[in-house]
MIDRENLUM-567421 format. One line per 10 residues: number of its first residue (from 1); their letters; for each residue x, y, z of C-alpha. Coordinates in Angstrom, 2 decimals. Each point is the difference from the previous one (the first is absolute). Example, Ala and Ser with C-alpha at 12.3 -4.5 7.8 and 13.67 -1.06 7.14 Angstrom:
% residues 2
1> as> 12.30:-4.50:7.80  1.37:3.44:-0.66
% end
This chain:
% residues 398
1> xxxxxxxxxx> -20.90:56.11:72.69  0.83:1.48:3.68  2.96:1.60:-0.22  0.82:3.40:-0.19  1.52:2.01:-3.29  1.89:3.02:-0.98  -3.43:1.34:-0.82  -0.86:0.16:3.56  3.57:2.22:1.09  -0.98:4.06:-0.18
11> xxxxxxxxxx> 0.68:1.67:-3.19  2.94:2.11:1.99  2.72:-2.26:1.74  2.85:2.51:0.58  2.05:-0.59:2.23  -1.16:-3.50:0.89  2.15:-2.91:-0.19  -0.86:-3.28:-1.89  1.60:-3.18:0.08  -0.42:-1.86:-3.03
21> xxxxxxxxxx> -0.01:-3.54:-0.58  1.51:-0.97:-3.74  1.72:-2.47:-1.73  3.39:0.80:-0.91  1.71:-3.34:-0.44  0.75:0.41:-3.77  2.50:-1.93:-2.12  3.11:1.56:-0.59  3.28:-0.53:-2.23  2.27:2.13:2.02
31> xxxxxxxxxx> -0.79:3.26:0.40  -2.84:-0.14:-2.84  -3.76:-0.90:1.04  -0.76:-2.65:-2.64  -4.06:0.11:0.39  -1.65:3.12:2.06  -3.01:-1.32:-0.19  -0.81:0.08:3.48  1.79:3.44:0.61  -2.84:0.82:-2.85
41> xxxxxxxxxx> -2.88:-1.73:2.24  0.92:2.47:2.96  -0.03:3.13:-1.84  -3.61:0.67:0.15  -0.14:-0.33:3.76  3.30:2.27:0.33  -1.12:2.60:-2.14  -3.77:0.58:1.36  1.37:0.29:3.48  3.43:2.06:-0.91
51> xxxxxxxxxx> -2.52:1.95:-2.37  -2.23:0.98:3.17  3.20:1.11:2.05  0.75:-3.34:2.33  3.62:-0.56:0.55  0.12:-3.39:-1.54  2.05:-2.85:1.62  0.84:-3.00:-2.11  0.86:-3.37:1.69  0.63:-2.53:-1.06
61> xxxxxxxxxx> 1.93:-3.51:-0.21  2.57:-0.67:-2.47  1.39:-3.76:-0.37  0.86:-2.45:3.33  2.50:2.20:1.89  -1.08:-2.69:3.42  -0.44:3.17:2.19  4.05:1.48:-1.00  0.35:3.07:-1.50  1.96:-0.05:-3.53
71> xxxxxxxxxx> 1.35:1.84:-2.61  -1.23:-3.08:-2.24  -3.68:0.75:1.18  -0.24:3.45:0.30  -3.17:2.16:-0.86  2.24:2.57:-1.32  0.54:-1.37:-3.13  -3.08:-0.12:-1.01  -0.75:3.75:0.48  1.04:1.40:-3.31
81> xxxxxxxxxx> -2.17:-2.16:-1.90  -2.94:0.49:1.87  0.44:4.01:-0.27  0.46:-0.50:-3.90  -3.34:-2.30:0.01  -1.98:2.66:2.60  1.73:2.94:-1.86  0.44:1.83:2.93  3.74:0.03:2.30  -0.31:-2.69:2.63
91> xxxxxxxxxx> 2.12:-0.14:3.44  1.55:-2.38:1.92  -0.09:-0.83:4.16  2.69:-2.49:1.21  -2.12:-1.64:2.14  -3.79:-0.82:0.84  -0.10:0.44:3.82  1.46:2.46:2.75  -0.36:3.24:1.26  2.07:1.41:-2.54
101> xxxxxxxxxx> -1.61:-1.66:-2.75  -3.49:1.72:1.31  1.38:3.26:0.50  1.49:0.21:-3.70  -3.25:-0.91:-0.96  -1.84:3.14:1.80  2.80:2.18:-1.72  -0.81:-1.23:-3.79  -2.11:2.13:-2.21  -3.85:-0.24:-0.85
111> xxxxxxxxxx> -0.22:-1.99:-2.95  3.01:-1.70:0.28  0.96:-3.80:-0.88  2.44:-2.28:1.95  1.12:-3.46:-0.22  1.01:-1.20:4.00  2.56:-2.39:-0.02  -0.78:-4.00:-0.85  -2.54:-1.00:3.30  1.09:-3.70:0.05
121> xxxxxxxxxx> 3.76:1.62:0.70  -1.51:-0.38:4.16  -1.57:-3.47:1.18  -3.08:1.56:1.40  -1.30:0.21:-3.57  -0.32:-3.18:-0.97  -1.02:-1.34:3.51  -2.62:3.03:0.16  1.45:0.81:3.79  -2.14:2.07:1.61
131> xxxxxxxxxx> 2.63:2.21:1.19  1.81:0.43:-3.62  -3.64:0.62:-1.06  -0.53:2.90:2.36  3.59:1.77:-0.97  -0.51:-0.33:-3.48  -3.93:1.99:0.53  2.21:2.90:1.26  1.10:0.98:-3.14  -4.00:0.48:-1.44
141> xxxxxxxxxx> -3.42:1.05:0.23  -2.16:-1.71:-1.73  0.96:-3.46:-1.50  -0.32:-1.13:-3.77  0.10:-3.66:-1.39  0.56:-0.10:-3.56  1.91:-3.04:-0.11  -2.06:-2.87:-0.55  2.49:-2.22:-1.61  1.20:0.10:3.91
151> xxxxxxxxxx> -2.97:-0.64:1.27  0.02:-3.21:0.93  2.82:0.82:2.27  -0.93:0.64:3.79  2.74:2.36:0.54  0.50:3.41:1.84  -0.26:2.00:-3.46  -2.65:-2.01:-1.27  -2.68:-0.72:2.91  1.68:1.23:2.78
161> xxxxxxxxxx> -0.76:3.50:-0.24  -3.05:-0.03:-0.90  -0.98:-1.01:3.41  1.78:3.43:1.34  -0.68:2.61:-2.72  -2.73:1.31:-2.00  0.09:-2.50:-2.83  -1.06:0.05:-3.56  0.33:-1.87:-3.38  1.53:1.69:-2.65
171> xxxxxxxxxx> -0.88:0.63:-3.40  1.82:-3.65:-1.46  -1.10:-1.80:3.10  -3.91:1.23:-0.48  0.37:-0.61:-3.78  1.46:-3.81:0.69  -2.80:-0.52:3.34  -2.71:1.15:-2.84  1.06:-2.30:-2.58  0.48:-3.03:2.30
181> xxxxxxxxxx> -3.77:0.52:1.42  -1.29:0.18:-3.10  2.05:-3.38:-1.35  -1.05:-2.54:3.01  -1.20:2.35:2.82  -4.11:0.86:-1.86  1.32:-0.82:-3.30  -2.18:-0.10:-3.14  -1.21:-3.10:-1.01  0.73:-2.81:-1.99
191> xxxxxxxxxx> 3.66:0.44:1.90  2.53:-1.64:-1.74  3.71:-0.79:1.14  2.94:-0.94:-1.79  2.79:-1.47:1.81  3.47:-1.10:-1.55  3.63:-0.80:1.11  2.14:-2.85:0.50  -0.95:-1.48:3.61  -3.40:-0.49:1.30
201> xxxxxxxxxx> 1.49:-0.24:3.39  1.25:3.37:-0.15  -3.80:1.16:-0.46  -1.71:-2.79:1.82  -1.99:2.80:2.09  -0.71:1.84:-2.83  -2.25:-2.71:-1.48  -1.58:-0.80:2.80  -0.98:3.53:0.88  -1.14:0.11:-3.66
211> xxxxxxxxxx> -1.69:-3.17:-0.34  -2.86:1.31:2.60  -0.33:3.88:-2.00  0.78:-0.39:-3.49  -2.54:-1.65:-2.72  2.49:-0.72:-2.34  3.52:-1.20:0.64  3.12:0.01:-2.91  2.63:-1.89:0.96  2.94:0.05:-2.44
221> xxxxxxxxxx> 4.36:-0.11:0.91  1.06:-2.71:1.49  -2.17:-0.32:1.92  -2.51:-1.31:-2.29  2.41:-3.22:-0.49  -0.40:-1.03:3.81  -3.84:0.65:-0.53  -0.14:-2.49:-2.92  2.27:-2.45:1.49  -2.40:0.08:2.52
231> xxxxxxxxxx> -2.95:-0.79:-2.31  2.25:-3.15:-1.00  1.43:1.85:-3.01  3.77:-0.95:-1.21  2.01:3.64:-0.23  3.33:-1.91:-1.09  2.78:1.90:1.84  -1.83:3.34:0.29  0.67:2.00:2.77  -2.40:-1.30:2.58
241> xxxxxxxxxx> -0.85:-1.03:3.93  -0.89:-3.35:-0.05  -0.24:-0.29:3.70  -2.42:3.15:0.36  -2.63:-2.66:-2.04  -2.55:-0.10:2.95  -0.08:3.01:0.69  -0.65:0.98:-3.69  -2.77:-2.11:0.20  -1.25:1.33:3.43
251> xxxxxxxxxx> 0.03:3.61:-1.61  -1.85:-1.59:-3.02  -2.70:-1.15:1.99  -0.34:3.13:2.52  -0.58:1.92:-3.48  -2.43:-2.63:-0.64  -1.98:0.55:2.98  0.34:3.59:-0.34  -1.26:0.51:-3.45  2.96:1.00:-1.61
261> xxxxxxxxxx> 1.41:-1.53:-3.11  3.22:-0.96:-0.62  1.31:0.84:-3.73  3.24:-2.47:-0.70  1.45:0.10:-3.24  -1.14:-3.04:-2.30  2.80:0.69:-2.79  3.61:1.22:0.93  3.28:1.05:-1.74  2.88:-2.51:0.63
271> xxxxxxxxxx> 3.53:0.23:-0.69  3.01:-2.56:1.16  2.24:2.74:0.77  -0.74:3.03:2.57  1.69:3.22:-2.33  -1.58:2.38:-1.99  -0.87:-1.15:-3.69  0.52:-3.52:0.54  -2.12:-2.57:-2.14  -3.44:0.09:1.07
281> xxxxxxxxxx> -3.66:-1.47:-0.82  -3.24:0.48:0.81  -1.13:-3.28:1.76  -3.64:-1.15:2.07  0.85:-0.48:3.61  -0.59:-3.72:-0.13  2.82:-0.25:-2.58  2.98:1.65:1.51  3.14:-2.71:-0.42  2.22:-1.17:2.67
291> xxxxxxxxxx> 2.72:2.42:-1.03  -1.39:3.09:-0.31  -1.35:2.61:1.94  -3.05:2.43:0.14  1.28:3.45:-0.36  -3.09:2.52:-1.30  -3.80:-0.38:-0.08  -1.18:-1.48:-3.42  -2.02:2.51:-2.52  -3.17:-1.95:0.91
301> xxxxxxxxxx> 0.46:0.49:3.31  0.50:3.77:-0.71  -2.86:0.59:-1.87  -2.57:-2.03:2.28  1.51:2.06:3.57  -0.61:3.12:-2.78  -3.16:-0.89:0.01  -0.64:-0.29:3.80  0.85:3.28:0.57  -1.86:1.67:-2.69
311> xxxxxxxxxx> -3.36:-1.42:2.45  1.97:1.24:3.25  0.07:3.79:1.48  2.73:-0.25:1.93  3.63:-1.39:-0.17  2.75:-0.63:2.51  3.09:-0.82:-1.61  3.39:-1.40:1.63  2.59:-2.31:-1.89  1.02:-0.56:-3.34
321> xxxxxxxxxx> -1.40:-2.85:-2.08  3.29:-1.92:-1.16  3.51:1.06:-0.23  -0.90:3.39:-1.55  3.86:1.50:0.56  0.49:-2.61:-2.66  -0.92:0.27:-3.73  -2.45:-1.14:-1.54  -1.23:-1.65:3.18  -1.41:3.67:0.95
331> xxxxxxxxxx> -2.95:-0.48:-2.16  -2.74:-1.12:2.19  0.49:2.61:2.56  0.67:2.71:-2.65  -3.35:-1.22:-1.48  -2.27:-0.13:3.37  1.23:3.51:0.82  -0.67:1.48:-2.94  -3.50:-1.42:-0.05  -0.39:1.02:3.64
341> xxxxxxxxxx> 1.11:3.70:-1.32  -2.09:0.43:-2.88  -3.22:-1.02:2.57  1.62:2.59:2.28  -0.28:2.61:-2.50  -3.38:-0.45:-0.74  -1.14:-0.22:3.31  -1.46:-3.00:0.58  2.80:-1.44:2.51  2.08:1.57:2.70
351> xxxxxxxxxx> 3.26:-1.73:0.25  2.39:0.15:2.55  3.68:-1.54:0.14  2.37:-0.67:2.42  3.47:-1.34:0.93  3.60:0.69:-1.34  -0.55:-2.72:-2.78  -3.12:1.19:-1.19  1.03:3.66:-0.06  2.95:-1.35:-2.13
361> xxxxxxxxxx> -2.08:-2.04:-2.68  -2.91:2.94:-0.45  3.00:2.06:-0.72  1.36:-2.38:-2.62  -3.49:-0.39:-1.75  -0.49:3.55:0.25  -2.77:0.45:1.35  0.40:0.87:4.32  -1.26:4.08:-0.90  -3.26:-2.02:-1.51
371> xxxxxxxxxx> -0.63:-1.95:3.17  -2.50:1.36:2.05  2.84:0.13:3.37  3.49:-1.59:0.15  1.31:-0.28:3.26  3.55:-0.23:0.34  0.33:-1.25:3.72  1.11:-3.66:-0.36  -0.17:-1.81:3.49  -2.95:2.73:1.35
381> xxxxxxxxxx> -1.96:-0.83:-3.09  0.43:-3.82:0.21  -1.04:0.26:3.87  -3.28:1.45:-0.80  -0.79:-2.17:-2.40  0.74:-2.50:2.80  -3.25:1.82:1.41  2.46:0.97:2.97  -0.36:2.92:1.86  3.15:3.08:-0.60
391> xxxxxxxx> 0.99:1.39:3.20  1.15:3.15:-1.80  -3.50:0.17:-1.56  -2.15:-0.85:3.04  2.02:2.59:2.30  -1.26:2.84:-2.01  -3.99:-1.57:0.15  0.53:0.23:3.44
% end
């Protein structure tokens, strides 16, 4: 894929110094990390390189500190969880840059891990200064990305050195660039993509990207109301963006020309009131009344996009179907996944999901370990399914 790996470093690194890229910008509730998921994506990368005697350099940006250093935003508190997930004691540099900073780093142990201080805490980080760059490439080596949730960012951590140090992907970044080649870059075909949310015009790139690479596209969410509405459909006060009509139609018609199909639902669950367990039926598109609103994918509908995939060999999956954080209008996407699963297993379809949403629904049908790859980078993973190009991502291929 042209970039370099960990595979390619020597099997001895004493004594050399390597800056590594993560993603430490986990949820807390005071002091507790709530979900360490990505402290659990980085271990991999931090072990193999601590394991073969590199003094291993964490950085990292936690939160929006705007370029001030605060006790709010501090790296440090993060440390003791990440030691309990690695299993091995973690330190703790107050800073990222200076002269100091470098020659602490020279002192500490082969085989070591430390967490540098939050990067966005100076304003050369997130403006990628040349000059911040340069400091910060002091303090290392050889350079690491393993944050690919950030890399859609071009910023001093994330693309910046690359340009000025050795640079290679780590062990989550490799597994995510594999997965994502293998979903849209020389996928399999039939490909088949399922798209969901509430707006189209937050993914208005999205389709169009996919449109032009996908044979089969699943729209569900809301989304699927403004693409019906479109059609001339009444969705009685469901969520939806009238005034996006012409473009739905222009996306509709790019597919057309493109070969792809678009799969809209044909029957829907509707409800009056948006809360979990409220009255609902199963009604045909065409018969949805003026005051009620489209909240799930009908069982039709489920069975026939079933079907779809069971003739595709690859899936690329972002969105929910309806409101799936509310019961029972979970179903459809609970159903999908679990078909898209079970073909998983059995090895007839790689399947690949993306996006904070999606992550959060193939958790609550239970079935994320099945998938073939789950990414959990939200705006990275959105942006290359815009078919744009990561800067953190094309600074190690180069």
């Amino acid at each position: 894929m042209g970039f370099r790996t960990l595979d390619d470093l020597g099997e001895d690194l004493s004594g050399q110094r390597a800056l590594v890229r993560v993603d430490l910008n986990v949820p807390m509730d005071g002091a507790a990390v709530t979900d360490a998921t990505r402290l659990e994506a980085a271990v991999p990368t931090i072990a193999s390189l601590a394991d073969r005697g590199a003094k291993v350099l964490l950085l990292a940006h936690f939160g929006r500190p705007k370029g001030q250093a605060s006790a709010e935003y501090s790296l440090k508190q993060v440390v003791h969880a990440l030691s309990e997930v690695l299993g091995r004691p973690v330190g703790f540099l107050q800073d990222c840059i200076g002269d100091d900073m470098a020659a602490m780093t020279r002192r500490l142990g082969n085989g070591t891990v430390t967490v540098l201080e939050n990067t966005r805490f100076h304003p050369g980080e997130e403006a990628n200064d040349p000059g911040f760059v340069a400091e910060m490439a002091k303090l290392g080596d050889f350079y690491v990305n393993d944050a690919f949730s950030a890399a859609h960012r071009a910023h001093a951590s994330t693309e910046g050195l690359a340009h000025v140090l050795p640079a290679y992907a780590g062990r989550s970044m490799e597994a995510e660039l594999k997965a994502l080649e293998a979903a849209l870059g020389s996928p399999q075909r039939p490909v088949a993509a399922v798209v969901g949310g509430a707006k189209v015009s937050s993914k208005l790139d999205v389709l169009t990207n996919l449109v032009g690479k996908v044979d089969h596209l699943i729209i569900g969410g809301g989304m699927a109301n403004t693409f019906l509405a479109a059609k001339g459909i009444a969705v009685g006060k469901s969520l939806c963006e009238h005034d996006l009509a012409e473009t739905a139609r222009g996306i509709l018609a790019r597919a057309e020309a493109s070969g792809c199909t678009v799969h809209l639902p044909w029957d829907v669950v509707v409800a009056k009131e948006f809360k979990a367990h409220a009255q609902d039926r199963v009604a045909n598109v065409n018969d949805v009344a003026a005051d009620e609103m489209i909240l799930d994918l009908g069982p039709h509908a489920v069975e026939a996009l079933g079907d779809v995939l069971k003739t595709c060999a690859t899936c690329v999956w972002n969105g929910p179907l309806g409101a799936f954080e509310l019961a029972p209008f979970d179903r459809a996407t609970v159903a999908l996944a679990e078909t898209a699963a079970a073909l998983t297993d059995g090895g007839t379809l790689v399947s690949v999901a993306g996006g904070g949403d999606t992550v959060a629904a193939l958790n609550h049908a239970g079935v994320a370990e099945r998938f073939t790859f789950v990414s959990t980078a939200g705006g990275a993973f959105l942006e290359w399914m815009e078919g744009k190009p990561l800067p953190g991502v094309e600074a190690l291929k180069n």
